[in-house]
C-alpha positions as CSV (number, residue, x, y, z in Angstrom):
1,X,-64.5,-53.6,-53.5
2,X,-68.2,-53.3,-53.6
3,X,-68.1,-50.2,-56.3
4,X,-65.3,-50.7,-58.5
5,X,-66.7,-48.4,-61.1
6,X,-66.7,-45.7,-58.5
7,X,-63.3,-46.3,-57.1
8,X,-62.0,-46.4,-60.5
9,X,-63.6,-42.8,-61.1
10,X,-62.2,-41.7,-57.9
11,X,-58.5,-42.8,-58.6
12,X,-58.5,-40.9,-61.9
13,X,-59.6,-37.8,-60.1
14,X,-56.6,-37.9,-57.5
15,X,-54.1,-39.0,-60.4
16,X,-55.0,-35.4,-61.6
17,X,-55.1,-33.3,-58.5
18,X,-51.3,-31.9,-57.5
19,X,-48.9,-33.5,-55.0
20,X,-49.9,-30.2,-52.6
21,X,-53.5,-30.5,-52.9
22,X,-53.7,-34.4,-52.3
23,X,-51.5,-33.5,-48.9
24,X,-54.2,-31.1,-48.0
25,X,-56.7,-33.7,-48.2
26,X,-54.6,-36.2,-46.3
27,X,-53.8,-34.1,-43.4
28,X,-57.3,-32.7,-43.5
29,X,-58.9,-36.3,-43.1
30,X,-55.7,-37.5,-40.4
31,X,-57.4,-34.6,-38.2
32,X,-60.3,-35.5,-38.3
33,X,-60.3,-38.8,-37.5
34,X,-58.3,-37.8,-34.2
35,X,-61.1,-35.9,-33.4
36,X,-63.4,-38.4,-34.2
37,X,-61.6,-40.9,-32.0
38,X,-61.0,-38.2,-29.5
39,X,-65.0,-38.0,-29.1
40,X,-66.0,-41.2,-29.3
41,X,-63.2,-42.5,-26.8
């Protein structure tokens, strides 16, 4: 990838959050790129 440090950084943050939490932020980002497409289709 072009910033490994950072993704490195990022994966130790998500290894920490909880399963509910990282779900959250799944389903959070799943709706927004349907909107996204939604708009731009």
């Amino acid at each position: 990838f072009v910033a490994p440090r950072r993704w490195q950084e990022m994966m130790k943050v998500l290894s920490i959050l909880e399963e509910r939490s990282l779900r959250s932020i799944g389903l959070f980002s799943m709706g927004v790129g349907i909107v996204l497409l939604w708009l731009l289709r």
